[in-house]
TISE-250025 format. One record per residue: x, y, z of N, C-alpha, C in turn. Coordinates in steps of 0.02 Angstrom, whole numbers, padded with zeros to 5 digits, always signed. Layout:
<sites>
XYZXYZXYZ ...
</sites>
This chain:
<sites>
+00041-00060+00000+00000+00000+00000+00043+00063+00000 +00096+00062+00047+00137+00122+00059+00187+00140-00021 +00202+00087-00056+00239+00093-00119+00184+00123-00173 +00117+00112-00168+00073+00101-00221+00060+00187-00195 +00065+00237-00139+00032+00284-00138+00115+00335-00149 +00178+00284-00138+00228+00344-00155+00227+00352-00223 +00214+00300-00275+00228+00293-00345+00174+00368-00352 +00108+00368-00332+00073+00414-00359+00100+00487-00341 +00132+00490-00283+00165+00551-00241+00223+00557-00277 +00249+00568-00311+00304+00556-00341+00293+00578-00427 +00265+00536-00447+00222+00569-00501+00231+00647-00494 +00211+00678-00438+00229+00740-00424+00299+00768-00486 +00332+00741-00461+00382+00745-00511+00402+00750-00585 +00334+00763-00599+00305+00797-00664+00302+00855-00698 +00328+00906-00633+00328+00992-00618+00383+00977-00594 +00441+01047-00626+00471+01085-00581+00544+01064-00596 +00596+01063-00577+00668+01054-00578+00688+01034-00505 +00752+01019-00538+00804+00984-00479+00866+01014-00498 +00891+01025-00406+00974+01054-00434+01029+00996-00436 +01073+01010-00479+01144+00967-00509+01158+00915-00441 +01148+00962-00381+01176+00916-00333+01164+00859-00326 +01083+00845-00315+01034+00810-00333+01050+00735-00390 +01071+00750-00419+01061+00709-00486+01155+00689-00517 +01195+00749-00475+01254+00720-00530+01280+00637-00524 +01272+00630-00457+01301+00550-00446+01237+00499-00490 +01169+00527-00506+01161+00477-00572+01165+00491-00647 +01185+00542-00672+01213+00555-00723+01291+00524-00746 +01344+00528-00680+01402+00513-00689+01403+00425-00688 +01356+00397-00660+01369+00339-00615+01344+00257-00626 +01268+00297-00649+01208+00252-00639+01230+00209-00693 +01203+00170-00712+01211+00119-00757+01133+00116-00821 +01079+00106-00771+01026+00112-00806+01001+00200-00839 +01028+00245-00856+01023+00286-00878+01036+00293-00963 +00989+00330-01002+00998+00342-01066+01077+00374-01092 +01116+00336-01098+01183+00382-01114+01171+00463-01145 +01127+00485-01197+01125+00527-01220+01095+00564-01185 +01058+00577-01136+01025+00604-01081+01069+00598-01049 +01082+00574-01004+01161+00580-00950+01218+00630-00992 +01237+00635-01038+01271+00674-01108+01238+00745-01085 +01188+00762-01118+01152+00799-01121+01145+00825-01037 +01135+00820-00988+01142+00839-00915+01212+00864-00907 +01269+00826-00902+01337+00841-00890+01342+00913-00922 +01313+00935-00984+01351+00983-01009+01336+01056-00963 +01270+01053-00920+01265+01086-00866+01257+01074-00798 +01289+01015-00783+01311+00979-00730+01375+00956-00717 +01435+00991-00724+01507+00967-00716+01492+00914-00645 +01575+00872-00655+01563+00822-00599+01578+00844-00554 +01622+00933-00554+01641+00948-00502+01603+01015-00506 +01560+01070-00457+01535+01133-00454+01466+01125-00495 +01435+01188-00494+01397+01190-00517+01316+01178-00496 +01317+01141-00409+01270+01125-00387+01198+01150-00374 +01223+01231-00409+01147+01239-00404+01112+01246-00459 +01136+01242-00510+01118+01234-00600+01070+01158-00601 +01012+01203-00625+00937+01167-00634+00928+01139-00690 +00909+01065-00665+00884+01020-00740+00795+01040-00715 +00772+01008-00784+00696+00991-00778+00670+00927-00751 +00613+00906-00712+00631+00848-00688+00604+00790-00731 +00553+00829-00792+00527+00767-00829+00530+00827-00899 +00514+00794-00968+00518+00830-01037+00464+00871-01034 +00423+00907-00981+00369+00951-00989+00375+00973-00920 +00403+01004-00908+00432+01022-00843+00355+01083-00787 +00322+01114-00860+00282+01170-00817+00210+01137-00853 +00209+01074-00867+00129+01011-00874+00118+00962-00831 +00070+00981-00814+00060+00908-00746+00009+00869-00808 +00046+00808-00840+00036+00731-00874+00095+00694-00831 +00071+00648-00888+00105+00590-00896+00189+00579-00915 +00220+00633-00937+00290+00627-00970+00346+00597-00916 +00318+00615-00855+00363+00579-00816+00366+00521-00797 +00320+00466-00819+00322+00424-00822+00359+00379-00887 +00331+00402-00945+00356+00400-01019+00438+00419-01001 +00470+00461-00958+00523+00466-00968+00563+00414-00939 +00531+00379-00883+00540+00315-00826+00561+00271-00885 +00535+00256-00952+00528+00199-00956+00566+00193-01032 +00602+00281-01037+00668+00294-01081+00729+00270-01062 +00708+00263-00963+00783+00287-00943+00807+00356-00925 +00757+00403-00927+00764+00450-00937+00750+00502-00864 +00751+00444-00803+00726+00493-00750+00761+00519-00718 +00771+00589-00684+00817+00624-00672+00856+00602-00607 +00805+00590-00570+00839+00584-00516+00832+00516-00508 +00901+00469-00461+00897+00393-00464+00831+00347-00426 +00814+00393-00364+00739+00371-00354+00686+00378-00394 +00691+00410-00438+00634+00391-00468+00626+00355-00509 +00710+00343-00547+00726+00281-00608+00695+00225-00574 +00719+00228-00500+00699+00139-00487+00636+00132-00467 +00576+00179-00485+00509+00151-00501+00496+00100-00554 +00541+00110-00616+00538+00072-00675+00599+00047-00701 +00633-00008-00652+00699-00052-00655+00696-00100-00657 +00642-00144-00674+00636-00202-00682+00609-00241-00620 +00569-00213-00589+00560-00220-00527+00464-00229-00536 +00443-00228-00467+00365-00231-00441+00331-00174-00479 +00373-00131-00479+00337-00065-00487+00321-00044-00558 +00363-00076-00596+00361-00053-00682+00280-00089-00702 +00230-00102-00698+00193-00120-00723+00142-00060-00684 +00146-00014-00637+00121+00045-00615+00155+00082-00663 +00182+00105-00704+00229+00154-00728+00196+00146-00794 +00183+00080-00820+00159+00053-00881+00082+00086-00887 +00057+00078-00824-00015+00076-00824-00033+00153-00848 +00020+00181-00788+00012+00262-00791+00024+00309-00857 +00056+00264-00902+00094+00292-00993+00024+00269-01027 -00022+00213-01019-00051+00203-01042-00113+00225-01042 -00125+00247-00980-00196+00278-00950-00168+00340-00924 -00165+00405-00948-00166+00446-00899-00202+00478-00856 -00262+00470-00882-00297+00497-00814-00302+00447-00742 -00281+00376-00749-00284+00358-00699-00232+00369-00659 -00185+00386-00681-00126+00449-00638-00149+00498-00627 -00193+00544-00645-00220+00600-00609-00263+00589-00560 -00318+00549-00579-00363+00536-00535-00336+00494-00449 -00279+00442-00468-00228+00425-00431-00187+00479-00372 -00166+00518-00408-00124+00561-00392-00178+00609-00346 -00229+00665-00380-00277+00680-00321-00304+00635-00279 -00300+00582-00270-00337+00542-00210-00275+00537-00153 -00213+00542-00185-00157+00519-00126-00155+00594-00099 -00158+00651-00157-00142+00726-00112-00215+00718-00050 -00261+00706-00070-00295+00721+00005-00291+00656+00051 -00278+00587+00023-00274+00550+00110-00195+00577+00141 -00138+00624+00082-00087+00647+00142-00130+00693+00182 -00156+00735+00133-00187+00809+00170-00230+00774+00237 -00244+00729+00249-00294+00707+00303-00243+00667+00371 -00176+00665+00336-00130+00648+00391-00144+00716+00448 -00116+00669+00503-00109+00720+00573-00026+00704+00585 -00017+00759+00574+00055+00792+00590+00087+00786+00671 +00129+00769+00704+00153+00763+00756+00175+00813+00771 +00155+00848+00829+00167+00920+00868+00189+00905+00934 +00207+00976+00946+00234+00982+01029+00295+00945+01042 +00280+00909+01098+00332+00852+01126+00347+00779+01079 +00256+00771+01059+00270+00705+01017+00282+00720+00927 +00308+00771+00889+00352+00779+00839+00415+00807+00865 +00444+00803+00784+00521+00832+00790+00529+00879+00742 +00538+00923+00749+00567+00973+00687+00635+00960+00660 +00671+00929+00617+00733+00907+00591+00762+00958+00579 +00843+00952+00590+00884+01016+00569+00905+00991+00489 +00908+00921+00494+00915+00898+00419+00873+00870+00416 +00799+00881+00333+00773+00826+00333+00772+00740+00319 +00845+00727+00309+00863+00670+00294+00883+00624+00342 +00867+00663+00401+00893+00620+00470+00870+00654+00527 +00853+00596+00573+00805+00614+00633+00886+00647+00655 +00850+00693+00724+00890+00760+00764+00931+00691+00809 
</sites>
């Protein structure tokens, strides 16, 4: 259940950019990446500097569709979490579904924004406010 509502949360990733930092270790690295896309990134992503120089995160960067999925399944996803939605794994037949049907990625996708929106947030004593969000304080 928890994989089936990130795939749709994620989708998110349909809008907007990512900085170099983000992404150079799968441009330089990854294996499952489109060589000519990885090509095409480097030339404004050196391996060294540059970390705040913005890719797009899917081929329609300011359209909320489907392309970010279609790009999943080029090879083409920017950042390495999201390649491994569609790596040969559980998940590529969600990725399939979503290229093939798009509105059931939209319709998908608004149902997961409101059961987050209906989460209760941890306050006071029993949350944590992180100084990094990548690791509890």
């Amino acid at each position: 259940m928890f994989f089936h509502f990130l795939k749709q949360i994620s989708g998110g990733h349909t809008i907007g950019q990512a900085s170099c930092s983000t992404f150079r270790t799968r441009i330089y690295n990854d294996t499952n990446i489109d060589s000519s896309f990885a090509t095409s990134l480097q030339a404004n992503c050196p391996s060294v500097g540059g970390d705040r120089n913005l890719a797009p995160l899917d081929t329609s960067p300011t359209t909320f569709d489907n392309a970010y999925f279609q790009d999943l399944q080029s090879q083409k996803g920017l950042l390495h979490s999201d390649q491994e939605l569609f790596n040969g794994g559980s998940t590529d037949s969600q990725v399939n579904g979503y290229v093939s049907n798009p509105s059931s990625f939209q319709t998908d996708f608004a149902n997961a924004m409101v059961k987050m929106g209906n989460l209760s947030p941890l306050t006071g004593s029993s949350g944590e406010i992180r100084t990094n969000c990548w690791k509890t304080n």
